[in-house]
Backbone and ligand atoms as CSV (ligand in chain L), in Angstrom:
chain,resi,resn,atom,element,x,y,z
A,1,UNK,N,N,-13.869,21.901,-12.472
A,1,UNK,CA,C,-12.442,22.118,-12.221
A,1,UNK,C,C,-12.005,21.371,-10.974
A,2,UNK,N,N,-12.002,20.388,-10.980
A,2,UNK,CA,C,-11.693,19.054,-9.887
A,2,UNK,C,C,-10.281,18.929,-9.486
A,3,UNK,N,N,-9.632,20.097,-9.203
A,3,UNK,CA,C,-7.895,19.931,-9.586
A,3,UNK,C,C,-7.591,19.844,-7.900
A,4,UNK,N,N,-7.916,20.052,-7.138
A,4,UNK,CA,C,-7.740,20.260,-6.053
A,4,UNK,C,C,-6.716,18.666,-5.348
A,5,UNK,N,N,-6.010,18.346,-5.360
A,5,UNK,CA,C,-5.390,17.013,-4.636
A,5,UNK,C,C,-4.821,16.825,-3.082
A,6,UNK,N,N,-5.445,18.048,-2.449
A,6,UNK,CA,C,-5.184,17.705,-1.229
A,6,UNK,C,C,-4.069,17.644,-1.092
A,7,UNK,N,N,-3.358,18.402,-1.377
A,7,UNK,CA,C,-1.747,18.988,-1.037
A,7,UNK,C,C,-1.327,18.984,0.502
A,8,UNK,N,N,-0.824,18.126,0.941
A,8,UNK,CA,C,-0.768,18.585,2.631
A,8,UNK,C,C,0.084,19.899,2.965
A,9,UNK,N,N,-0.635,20.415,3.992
A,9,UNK,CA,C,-0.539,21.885,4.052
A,9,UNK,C,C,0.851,21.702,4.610
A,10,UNK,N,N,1.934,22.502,4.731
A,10,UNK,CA,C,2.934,22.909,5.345
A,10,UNK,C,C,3.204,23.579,6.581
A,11,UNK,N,N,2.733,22.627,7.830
A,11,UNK,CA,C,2.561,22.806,8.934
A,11,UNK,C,C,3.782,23.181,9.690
A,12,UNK,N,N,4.335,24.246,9.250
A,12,UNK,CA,C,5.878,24.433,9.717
A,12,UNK,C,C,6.713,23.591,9.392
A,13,UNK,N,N,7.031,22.573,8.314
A,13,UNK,CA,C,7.441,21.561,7.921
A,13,UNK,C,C,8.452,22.100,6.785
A,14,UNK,N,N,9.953,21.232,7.606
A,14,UNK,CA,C,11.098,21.890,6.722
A,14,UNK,C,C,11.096,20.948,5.580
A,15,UNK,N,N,10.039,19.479,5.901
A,15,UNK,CA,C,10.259,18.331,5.442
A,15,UNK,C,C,9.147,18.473,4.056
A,16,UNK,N,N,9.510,17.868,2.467
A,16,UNK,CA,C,8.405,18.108,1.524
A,16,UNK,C,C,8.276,16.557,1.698
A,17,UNK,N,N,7.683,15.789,2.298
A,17,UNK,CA,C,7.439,14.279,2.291
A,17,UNK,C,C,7.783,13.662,0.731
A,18,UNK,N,N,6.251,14.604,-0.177
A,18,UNK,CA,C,6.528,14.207,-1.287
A,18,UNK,C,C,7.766,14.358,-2.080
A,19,UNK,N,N,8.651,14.828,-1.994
A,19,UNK,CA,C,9.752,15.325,-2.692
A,19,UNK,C,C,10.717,14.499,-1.812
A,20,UNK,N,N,10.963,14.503,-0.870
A,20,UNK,CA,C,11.715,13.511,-0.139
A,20,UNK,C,C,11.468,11.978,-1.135
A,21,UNK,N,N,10.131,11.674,-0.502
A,21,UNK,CA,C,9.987,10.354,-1.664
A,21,UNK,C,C,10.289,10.244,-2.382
A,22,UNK,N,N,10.051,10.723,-3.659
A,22,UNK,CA,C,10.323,10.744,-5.088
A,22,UNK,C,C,12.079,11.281,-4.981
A,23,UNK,N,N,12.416,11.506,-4.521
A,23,UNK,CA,C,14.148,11.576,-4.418
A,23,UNK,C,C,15.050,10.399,-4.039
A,24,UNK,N,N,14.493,9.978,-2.888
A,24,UNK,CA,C,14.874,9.314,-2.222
A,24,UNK,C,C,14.404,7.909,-2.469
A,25,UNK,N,N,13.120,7.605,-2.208
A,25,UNK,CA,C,12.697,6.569,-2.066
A,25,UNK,C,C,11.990,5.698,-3.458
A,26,UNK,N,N,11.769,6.735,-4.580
A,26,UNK,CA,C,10.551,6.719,-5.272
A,26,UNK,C,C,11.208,5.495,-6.529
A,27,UNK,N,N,13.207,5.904,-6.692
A,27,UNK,CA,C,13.360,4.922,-7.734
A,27,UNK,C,C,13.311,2.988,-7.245
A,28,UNK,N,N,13.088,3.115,-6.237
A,28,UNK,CA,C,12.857,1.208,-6.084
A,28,UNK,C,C,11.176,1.454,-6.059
A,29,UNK,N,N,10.676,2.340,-5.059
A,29,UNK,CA,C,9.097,2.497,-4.882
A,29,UNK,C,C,8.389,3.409,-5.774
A,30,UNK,N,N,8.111,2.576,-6.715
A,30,UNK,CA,C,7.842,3.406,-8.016
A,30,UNK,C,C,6.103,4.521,-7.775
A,31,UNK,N,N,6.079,5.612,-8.864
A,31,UNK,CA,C,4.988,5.750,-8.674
A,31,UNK,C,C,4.476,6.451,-7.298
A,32,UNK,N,N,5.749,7.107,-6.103
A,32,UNK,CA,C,5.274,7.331,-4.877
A,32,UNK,C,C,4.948,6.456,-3.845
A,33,UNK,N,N,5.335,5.195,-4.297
A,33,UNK,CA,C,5.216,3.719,-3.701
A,33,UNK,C,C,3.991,3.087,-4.020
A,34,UNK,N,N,3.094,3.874,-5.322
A,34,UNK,CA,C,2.165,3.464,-5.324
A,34,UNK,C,C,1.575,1.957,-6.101
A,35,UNK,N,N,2.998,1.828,-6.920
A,35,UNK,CA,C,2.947,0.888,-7.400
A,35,UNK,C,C,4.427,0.001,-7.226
A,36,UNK,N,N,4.221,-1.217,-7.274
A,36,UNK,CA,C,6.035,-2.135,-6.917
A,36,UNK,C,C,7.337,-1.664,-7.882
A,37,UNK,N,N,8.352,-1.610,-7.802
A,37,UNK,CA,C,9.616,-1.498,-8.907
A,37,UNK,C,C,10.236,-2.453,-8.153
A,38,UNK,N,N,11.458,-2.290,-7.744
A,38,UNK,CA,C,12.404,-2.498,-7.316
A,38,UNK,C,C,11.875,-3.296,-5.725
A,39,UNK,N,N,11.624,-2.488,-5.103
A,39,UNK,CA,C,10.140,-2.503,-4.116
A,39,UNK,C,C,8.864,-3.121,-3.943
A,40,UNK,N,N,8.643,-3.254,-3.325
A,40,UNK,CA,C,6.930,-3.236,-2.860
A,40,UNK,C,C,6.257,-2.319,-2.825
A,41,UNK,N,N,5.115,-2.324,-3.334
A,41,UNK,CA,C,4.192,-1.335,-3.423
A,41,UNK,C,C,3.766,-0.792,-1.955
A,42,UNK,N,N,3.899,0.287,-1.700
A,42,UNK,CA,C,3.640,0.686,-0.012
A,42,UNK,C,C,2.476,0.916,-0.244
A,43,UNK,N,N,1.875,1.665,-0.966
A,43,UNK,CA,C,0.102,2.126,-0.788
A,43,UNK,C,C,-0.578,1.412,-0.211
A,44,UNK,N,N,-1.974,1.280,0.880
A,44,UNK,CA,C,-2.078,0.459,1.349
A,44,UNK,C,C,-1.716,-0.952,1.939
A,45,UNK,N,N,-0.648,-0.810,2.448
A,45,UNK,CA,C,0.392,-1.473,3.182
A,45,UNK,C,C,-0.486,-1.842,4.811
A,46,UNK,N,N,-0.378,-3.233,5.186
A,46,UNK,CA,C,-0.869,-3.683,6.292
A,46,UNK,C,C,-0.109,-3.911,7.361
A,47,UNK,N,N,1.555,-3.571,6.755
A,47,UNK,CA,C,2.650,-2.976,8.118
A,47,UNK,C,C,2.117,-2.214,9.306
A,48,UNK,N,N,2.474,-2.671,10.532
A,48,UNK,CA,C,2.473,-1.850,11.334
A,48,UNK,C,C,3.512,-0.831,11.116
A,49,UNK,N,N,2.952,0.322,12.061
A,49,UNK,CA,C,3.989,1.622,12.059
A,49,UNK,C,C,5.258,0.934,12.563
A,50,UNK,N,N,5.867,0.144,14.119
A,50,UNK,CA,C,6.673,-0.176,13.851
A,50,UNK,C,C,7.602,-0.915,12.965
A,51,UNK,N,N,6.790,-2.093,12.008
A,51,UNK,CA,C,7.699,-2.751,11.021
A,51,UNK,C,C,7.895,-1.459,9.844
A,52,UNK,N,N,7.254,-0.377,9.429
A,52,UNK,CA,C,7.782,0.803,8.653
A,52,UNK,C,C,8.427,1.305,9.154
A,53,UNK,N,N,8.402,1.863,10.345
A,53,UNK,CA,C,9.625,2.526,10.949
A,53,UNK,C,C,11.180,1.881,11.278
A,54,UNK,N,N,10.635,0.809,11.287
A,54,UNK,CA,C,12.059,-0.427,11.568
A,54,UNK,C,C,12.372,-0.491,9.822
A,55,UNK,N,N,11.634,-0.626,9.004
A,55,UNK,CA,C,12.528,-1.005,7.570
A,55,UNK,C,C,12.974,0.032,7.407
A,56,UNK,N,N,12.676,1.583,7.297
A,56,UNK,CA,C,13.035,2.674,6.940
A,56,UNK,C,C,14.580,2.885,7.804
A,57,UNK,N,N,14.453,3.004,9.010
A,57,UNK,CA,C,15.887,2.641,9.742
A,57,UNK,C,C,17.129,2.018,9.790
A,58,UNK,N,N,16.282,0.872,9.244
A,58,UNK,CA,C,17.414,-0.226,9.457
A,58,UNK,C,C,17.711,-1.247,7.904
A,59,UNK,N,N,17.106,-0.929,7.084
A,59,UNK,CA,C,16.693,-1.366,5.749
A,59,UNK,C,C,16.822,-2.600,5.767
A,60,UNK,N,N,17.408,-3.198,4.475
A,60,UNK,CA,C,17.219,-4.796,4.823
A,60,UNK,C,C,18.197,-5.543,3.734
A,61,UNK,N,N,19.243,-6.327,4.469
A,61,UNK,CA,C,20.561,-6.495,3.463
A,61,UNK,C,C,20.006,-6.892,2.299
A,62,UNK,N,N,20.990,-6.352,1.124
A,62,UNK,CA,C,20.838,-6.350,-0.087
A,62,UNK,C,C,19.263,-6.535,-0.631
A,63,UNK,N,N,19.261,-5.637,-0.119
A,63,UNK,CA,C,17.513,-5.384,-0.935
A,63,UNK,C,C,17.031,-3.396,-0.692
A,64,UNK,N,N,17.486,-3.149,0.513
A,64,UNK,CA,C,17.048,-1.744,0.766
A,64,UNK,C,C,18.151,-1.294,1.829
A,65,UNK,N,N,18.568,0.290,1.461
A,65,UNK,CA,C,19.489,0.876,2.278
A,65,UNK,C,C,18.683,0.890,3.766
A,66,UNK,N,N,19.444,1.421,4.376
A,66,UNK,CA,C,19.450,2.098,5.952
A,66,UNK,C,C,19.232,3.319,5.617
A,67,UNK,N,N,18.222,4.288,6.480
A,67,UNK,CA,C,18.010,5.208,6.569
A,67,UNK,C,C,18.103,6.251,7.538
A,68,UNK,N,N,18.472,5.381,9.015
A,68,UNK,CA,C,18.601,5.871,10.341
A,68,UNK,C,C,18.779,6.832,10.319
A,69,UNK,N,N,20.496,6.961,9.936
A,69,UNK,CA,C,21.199,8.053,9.807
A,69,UNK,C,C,20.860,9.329,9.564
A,70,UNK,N,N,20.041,9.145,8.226
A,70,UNK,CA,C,19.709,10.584,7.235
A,70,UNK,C,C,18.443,11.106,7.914
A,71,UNK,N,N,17.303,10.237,8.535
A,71,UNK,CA,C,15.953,10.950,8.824
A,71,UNK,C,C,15.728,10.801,10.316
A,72,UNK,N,N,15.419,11.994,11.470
A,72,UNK,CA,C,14.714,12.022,12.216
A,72,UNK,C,C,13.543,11.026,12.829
A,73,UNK,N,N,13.193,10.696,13.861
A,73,UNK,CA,C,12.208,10.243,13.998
A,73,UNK,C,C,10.945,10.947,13.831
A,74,UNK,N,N,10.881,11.905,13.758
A,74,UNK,CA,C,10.122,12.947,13.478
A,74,UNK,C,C,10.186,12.912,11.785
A,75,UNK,N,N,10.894,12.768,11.148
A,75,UNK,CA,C,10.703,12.406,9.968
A,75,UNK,C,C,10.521,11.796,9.330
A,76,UNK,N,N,10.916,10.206,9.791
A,76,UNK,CA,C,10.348,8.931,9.309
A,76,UNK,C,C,9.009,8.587,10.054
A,77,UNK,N,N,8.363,9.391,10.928
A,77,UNK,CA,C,6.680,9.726,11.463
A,77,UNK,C,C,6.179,10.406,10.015
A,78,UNK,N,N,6.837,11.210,9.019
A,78,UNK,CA,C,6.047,12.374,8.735
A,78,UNK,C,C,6.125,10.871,7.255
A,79,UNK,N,N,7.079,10.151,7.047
A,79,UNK,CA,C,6.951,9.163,5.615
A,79,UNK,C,C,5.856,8.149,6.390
A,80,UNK,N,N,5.818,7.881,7.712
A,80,UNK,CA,C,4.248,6.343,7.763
A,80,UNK,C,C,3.455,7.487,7.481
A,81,UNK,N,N,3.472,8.373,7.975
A,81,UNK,CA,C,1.917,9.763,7.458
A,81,UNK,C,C,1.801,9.496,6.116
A,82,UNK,N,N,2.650,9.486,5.657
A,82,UNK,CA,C,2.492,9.885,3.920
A,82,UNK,C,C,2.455,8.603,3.140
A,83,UNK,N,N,2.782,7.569,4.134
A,83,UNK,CA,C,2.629,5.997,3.073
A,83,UNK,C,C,1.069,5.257,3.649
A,84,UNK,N,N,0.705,5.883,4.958
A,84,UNK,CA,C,-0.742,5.854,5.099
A,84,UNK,C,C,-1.878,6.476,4.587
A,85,UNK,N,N,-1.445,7.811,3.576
A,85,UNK,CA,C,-2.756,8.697,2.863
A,85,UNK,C,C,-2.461,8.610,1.606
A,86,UNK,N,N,-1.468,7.614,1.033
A,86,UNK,CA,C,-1.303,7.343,-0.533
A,86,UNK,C,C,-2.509,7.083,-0.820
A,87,UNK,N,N,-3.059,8.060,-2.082
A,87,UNK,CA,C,-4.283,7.480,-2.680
A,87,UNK,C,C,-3.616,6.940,-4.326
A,88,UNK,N,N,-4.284,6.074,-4.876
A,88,UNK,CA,C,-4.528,5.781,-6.131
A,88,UNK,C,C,-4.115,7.179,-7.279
A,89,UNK,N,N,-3.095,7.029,-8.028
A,89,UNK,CA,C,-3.237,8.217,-9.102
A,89,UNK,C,C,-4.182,8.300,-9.582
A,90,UNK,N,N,-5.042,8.985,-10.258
A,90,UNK,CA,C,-6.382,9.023,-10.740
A,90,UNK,C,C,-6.002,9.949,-12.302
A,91,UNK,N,N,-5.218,9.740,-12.708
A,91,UNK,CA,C,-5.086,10.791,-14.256
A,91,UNK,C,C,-3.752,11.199,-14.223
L,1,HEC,C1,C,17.452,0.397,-3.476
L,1,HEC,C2,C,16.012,0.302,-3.539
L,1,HEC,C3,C,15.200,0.882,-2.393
L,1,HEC,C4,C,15.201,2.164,-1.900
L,1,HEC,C5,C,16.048,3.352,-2.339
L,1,HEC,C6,C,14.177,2.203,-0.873
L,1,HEC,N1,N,13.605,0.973,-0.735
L,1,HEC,FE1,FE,12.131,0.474,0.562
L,1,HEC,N2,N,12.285,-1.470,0.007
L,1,HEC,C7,C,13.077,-1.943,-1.016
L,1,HEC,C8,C,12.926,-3.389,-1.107
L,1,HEC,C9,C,13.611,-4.292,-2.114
L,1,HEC,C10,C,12.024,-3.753,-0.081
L,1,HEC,C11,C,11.550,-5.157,0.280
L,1,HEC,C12,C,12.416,-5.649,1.392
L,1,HEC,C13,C,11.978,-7.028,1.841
L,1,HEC,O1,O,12.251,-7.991,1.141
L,1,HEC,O2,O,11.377,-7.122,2.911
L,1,HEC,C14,C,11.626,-2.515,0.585
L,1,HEC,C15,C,10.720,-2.455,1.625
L,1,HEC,C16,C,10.222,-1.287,2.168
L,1,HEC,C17,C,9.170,-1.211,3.138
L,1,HEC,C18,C,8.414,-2.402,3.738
L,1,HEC,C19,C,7.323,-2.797,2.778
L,1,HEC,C20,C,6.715,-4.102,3.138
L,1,HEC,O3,O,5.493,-4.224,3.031
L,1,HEC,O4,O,7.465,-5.016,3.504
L,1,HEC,C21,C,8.962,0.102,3.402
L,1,HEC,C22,C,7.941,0.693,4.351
L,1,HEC,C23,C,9.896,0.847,2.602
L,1,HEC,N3,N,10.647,-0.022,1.859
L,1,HEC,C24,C,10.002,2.220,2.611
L,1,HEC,C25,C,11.008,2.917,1.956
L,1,HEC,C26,C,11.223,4.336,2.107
L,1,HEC,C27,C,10.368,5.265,2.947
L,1,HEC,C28,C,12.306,4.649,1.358
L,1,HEC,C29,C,12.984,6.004,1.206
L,1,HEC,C30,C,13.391,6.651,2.430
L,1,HEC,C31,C,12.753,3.427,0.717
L,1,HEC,N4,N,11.945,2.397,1.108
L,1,HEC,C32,C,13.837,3.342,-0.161
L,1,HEC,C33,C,13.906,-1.203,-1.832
L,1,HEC,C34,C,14.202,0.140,-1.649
């Protein structure tokens, strides 16, 4: 019974990363970013934290919104967390 996926625990976190993503981010970054759409595939991404934190902010004309506005820095910390432990879907 191998079901276990390492759910990140909810460390007082008003934020669901994953659900944020897939709302927000998931229809250009398909797959959880795990694979390209619209996007680039983020999963293993060789961005530094600042060039993720700078695209997420500031997006990039006609290709990706701005995000400044809507997320915290504390929250666009908690999406490089979550675009740094993307694993592979497996099933
Ligand atoms: C309308 C489609 C769209 C949405 C929505 C979107 N992105 Fe993007 N994103 C793109 C495109 C297109 C690029 C490539 C931009 C470029 O040419 O550098 C990109 C680039 C990026 C990159 C840089 C990847 C790299 O290696 O250059 C990151 C990180 C990223 N997006 C994160 C996010 C996150 C996080 C969200 C949600 C908060 C999001 N994106 C929402 C379209 C989108």
């Amino acid at each position: 019974m191998a079901t276990a996926q390492g759910a990140p625990a909810q460390e007082g976190g008003k934020l669901d990363v994953n659900q944020l993503f897939a709302g927000t981010c998931g229809w250009c970054h398909s797959d959880g970013g795990r694979v390209a759409g619209k996007g680039p595939k983020l999963m293993d991404t060789e961005r530094s934290d600042e060039f993720i934190r700078n695209r997420i902010r500031n997006g990039k004309e006609g290709a990706m919104p701005a995000f400044g506005q809507m997320f915290s820095d504390a929250d666009i910390d908690a999406i490089i967390k979550y675009i740094r432990t993307l694993k592979p879907d497996e099933g």
